[in-house]
FIKOLZA-1660 file (N, C-alpha, C; in steps of 0.1 Angstrom, whole numbers, plus 5000, padded with zeros to 4 digits):
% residues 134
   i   px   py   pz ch aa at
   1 5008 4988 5000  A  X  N
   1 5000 5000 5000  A  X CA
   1 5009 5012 5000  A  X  C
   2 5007 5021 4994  A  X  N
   2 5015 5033 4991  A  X CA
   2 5012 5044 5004  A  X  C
   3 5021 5047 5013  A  X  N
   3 5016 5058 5019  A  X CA
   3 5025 5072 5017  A  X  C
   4 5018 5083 5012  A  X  N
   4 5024 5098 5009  A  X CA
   4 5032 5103 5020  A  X  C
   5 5031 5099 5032  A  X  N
   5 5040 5102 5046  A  X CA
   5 5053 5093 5048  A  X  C
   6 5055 5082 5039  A  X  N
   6 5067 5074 5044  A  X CA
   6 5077 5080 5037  A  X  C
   7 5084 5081 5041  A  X  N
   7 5101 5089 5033  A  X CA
   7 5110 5077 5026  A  X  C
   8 5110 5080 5017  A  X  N
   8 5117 5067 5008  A  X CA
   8 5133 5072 5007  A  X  C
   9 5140 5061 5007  A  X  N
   9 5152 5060 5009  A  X CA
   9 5160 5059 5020  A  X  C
  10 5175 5063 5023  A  X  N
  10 5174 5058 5039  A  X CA
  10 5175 5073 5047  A  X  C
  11 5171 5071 5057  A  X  N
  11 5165 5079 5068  A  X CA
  11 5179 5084 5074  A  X  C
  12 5173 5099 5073  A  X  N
  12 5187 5106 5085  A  X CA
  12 5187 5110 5093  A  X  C
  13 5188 5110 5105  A  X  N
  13 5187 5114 5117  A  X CA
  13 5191 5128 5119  A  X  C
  14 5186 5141 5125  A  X  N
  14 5190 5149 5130  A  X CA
  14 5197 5155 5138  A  X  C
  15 5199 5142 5145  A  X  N
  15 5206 5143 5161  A  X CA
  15 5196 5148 5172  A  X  C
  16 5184 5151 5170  A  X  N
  16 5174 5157 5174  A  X CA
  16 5169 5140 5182  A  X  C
  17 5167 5137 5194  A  X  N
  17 5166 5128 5203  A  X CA
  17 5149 5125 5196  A  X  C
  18 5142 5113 5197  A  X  N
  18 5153 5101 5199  A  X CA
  18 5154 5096 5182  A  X  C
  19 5156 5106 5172  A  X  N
  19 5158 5105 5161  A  X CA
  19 5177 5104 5157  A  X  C
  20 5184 5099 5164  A  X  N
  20 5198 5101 5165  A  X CA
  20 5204 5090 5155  A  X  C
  21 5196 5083 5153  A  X  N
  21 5199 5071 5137  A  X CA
  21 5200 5069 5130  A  X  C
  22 5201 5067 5120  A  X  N
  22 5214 5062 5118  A  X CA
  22 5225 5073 5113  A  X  C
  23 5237 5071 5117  A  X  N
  23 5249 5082 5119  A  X CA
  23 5251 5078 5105  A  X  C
  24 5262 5089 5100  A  X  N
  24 5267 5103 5102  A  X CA
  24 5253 5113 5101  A  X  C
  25 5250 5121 5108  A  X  N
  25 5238 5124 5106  A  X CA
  25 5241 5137 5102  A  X  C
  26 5232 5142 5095  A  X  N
  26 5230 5151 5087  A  X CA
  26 5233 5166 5089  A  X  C
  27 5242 5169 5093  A  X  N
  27 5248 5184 5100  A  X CA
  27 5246 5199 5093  A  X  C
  28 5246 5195 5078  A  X  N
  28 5243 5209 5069  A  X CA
  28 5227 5203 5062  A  X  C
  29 5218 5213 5067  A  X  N
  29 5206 5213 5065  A  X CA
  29 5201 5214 5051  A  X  C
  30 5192 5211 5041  A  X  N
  30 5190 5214 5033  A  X CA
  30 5187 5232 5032  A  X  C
  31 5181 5243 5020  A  X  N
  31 5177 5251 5022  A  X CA
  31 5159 5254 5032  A  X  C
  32 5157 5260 5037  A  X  N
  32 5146 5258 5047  A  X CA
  32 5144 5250 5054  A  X  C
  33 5152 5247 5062  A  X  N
  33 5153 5231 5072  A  X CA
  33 5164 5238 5081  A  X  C
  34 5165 5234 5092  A  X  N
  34 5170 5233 5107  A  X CA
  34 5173 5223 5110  A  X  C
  35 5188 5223 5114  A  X  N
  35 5194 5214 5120  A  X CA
  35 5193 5213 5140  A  X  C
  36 5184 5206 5146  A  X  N
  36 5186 5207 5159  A  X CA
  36 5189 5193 5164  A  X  C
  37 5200 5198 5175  A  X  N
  37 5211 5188 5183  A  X CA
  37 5208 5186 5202  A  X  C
  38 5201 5173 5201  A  X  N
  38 5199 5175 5213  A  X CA
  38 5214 5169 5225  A  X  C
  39 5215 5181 5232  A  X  N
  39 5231 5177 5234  A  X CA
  39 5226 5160 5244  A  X  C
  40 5215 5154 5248  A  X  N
  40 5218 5141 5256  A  X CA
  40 5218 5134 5244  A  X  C
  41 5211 5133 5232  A  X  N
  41 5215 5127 5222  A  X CA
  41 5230 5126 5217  A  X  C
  42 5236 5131 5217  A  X  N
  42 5249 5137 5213  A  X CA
  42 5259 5128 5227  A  X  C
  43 5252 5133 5239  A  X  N
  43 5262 5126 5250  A  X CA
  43 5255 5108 5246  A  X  C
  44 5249 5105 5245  A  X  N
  44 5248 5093 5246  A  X CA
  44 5250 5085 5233  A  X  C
  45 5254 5093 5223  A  X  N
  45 5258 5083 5209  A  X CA
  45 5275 5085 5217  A  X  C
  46 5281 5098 5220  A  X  N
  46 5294 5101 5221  A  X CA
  46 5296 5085 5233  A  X  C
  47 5292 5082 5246  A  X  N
  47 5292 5073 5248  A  X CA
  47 5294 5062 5244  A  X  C
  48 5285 5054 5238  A  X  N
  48 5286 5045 5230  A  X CA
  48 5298 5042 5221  A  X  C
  49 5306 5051 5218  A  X  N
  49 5316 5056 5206  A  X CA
  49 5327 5052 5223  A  X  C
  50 5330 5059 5234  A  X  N
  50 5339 5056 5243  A  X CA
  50 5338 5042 5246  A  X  C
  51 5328 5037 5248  A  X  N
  51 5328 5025 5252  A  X CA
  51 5338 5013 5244  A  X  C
  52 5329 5014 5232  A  X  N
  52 5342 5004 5221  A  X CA
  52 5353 5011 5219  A  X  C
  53 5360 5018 5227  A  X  N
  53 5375 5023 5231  A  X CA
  53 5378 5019 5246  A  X  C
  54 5369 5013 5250  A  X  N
  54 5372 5010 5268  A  X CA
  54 5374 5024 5271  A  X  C
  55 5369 5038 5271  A  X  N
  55 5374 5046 5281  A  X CA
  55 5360 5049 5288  A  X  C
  56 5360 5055 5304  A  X  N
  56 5350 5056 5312  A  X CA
  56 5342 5070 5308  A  X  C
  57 5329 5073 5310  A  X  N
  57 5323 5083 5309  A  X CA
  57 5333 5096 5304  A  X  C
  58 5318 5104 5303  A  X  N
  58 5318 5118 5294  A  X CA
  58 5315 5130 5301  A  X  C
  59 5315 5129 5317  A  X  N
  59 5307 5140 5324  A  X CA
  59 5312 5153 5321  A  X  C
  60 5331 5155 5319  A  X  N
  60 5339 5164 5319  A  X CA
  60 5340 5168 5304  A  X  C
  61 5337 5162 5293  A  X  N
  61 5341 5168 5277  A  X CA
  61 5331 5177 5275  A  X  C
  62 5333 5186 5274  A  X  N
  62 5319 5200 5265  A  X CA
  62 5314 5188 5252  A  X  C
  63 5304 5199 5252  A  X  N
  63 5293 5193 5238  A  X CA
  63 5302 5191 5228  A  X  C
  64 5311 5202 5223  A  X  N
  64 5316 5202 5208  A  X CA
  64 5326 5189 5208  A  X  C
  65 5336 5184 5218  A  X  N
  65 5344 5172 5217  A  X CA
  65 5331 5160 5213  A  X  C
  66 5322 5160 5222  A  X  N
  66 5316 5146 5222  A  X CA
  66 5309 5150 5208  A  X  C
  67 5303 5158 5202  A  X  N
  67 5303 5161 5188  A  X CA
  67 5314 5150 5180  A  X  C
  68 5322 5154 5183  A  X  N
  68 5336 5153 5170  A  X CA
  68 5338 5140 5174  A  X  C
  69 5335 5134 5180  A  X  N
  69 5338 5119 5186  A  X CA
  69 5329 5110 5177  A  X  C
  70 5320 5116 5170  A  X  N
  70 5311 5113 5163  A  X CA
  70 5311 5112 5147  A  X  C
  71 5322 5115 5141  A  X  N
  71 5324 5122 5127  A  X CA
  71 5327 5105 5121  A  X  C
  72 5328 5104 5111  A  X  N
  72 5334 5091 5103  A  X CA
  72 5345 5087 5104  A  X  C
  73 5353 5081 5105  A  X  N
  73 5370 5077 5107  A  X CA
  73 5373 5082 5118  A  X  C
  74 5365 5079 5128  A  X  N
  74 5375 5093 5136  A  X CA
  74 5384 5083 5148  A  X  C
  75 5393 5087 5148  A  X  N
  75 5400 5075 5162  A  X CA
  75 5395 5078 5175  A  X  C
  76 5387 5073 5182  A  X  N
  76 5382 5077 5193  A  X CA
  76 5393 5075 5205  A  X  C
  77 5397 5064 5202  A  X  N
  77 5409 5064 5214  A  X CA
  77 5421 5070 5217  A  X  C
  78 5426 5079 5202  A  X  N
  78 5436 5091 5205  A  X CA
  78 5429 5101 5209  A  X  C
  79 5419 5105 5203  A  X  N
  79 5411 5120 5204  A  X CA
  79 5409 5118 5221  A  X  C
  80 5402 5111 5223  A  X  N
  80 5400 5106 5241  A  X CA
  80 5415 5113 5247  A  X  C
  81 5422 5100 5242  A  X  N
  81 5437 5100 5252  A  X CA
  81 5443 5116 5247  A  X  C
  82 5441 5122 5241  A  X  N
  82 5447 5136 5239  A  X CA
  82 5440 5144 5248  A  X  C
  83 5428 5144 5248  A  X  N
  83 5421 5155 5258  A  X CA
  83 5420 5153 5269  A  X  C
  84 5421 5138 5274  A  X  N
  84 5428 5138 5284  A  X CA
  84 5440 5142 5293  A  X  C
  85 5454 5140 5282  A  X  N
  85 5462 5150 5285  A  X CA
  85 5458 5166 5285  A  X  C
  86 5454 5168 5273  A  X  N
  86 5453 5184 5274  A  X CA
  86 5447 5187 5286  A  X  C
  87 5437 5182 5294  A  X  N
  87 5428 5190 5305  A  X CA
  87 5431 5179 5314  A  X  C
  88 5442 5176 5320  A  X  N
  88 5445 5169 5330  A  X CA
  88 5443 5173 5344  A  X  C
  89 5444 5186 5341  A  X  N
  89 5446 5197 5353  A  X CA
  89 5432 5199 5361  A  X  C
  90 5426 5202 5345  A  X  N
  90 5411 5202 5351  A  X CA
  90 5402 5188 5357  A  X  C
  91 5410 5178 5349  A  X  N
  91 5403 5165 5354  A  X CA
  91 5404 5162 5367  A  X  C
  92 5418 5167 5373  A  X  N
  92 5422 5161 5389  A  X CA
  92 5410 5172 5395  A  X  C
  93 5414 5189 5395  A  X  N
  93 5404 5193 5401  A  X CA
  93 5389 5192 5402  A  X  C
  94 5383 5183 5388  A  X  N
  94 5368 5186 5394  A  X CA
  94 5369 5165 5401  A  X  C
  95 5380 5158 5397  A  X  N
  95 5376 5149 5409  A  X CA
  95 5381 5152 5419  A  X  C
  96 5389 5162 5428  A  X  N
  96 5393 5161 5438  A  X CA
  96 5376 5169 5445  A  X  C
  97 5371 5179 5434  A  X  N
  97 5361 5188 5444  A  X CA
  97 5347 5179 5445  A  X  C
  98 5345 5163 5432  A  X  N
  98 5333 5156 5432  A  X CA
  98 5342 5149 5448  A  X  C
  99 5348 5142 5450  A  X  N
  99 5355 5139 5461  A  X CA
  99 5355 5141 5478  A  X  C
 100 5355 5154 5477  A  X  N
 100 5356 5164 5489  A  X CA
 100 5339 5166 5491  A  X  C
 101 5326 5166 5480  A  X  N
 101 5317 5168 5481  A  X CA
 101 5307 5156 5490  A  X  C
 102 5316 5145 5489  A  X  N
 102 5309 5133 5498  A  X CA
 102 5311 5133 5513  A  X  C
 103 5323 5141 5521  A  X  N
 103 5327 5145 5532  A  X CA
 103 5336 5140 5539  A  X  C
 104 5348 5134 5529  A  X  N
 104 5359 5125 5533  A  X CA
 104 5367 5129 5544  A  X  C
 105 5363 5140 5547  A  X  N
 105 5370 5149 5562  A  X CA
 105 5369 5142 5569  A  X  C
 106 5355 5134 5573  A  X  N
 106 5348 5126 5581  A  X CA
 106 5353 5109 5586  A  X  C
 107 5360 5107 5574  A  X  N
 107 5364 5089 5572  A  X CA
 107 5378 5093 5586  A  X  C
 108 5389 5102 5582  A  X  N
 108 5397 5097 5591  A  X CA
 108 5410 5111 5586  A  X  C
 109 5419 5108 5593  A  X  N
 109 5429 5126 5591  A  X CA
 109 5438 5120 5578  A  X  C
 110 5440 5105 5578  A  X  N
 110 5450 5107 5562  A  X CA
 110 5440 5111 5551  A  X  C
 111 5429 5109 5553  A  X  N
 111 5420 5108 5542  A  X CA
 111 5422 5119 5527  A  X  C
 112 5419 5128 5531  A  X  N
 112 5427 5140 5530  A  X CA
 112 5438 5144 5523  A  X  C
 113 5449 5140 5529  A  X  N
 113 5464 5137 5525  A  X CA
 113 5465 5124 5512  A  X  C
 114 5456 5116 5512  A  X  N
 114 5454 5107 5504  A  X CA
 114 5452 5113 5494  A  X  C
 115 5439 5117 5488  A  X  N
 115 5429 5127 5483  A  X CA
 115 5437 5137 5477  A  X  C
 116 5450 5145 5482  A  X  N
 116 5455 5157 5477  A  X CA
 116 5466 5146 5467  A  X  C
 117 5472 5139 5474  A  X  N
 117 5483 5131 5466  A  X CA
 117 5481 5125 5460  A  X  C
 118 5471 5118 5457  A  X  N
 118 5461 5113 5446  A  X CA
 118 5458 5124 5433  A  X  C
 119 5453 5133 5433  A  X  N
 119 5447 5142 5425  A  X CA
 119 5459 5148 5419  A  X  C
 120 5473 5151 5426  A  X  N
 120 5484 5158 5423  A  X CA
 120 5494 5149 5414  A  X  C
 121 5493 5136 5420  A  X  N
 121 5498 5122 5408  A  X CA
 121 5491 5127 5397  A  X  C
 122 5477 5124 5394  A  X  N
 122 5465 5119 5384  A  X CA
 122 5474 5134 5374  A  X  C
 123 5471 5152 5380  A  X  N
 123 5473 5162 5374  A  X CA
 123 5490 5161 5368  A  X  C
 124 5497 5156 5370  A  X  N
 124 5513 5152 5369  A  X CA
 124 5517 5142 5361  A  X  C
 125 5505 5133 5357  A  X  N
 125 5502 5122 5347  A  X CA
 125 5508 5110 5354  A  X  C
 126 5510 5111 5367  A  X  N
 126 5517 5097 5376  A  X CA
 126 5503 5089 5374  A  X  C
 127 5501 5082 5370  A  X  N
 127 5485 5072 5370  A  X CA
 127 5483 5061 5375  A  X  C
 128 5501 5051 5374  A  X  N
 128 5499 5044 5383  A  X CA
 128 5494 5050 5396  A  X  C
 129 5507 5060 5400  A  X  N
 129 5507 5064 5416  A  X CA
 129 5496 5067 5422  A  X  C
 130 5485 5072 5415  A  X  N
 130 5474 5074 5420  A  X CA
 130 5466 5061 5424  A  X  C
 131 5468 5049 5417  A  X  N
 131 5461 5034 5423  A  X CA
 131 5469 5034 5432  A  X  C
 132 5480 5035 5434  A  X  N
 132 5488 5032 5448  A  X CA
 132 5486 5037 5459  A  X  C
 133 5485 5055 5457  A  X  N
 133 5483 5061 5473  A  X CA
 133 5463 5055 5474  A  X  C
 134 5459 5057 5464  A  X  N
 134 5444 5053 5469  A  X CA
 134 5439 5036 5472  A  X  C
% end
């Protein structure tokens, strides 16, 4: 049966939730058309993309990285491991302050001292050292 509403050929997603399928999705709009990006769409394809790289969550990458994680060819597991280094600095401080937000003052007086020397390895790129003092 013919219906005038079915869109023939294959389907592009806008990134617009939960229309996010099938990728590369369609970023330059036709003329009179809108491209809208729903950024948890965006965090949860960019996910998916970390995962078959083994690396852990996305809380700390702005929208535009997890964007670009998203392109065709793209190596997910240098792009990862690069902004990792690049914002290392920032990575220790927002875990040392998610960290401090649970009330580790409370557990015991190294705690603390743990916590600083931990975050100061992680910011310094020591990575083992940070499994070790923690």
């Amino acid at each position: 049966m013919f219906d005038p509403f079915r869109r023939r050929g294959p389907r592009k997603g806008t990134g617009m939730w939960p229309f996010v399928n099938p990728r590369p999705w369609d970023l330059i709009p036709e003329p009179g058309f809108a491209v809208l990006i729903d950024p948890v769409a965006v965090s949860q394809e960019a996910a998916r993309e970390l995962r078959k790289a083994e690396w852990p969550g996305i809380s700390l990458m702005e929208d535009a990285f997890q964007l670009a994680l998203l392109g065709d060819g793209v190596d997910v597991a240098s792009m990862v491991e690069s902004w990792f280094t690049t914002n290392r600095q920032g990575v220790a401080a927002e875990i040392d302050q998610r960290i401090r937000s649970y009330g580790i003052n409370r557990l015991s007086a190294s705690v603390e001292t743990a916590v600083d020397e931990a975050c100061a390895a992680y910011a310094s790129g020591k990575y083992l050292t940070v499994v070790r003092i923690l």
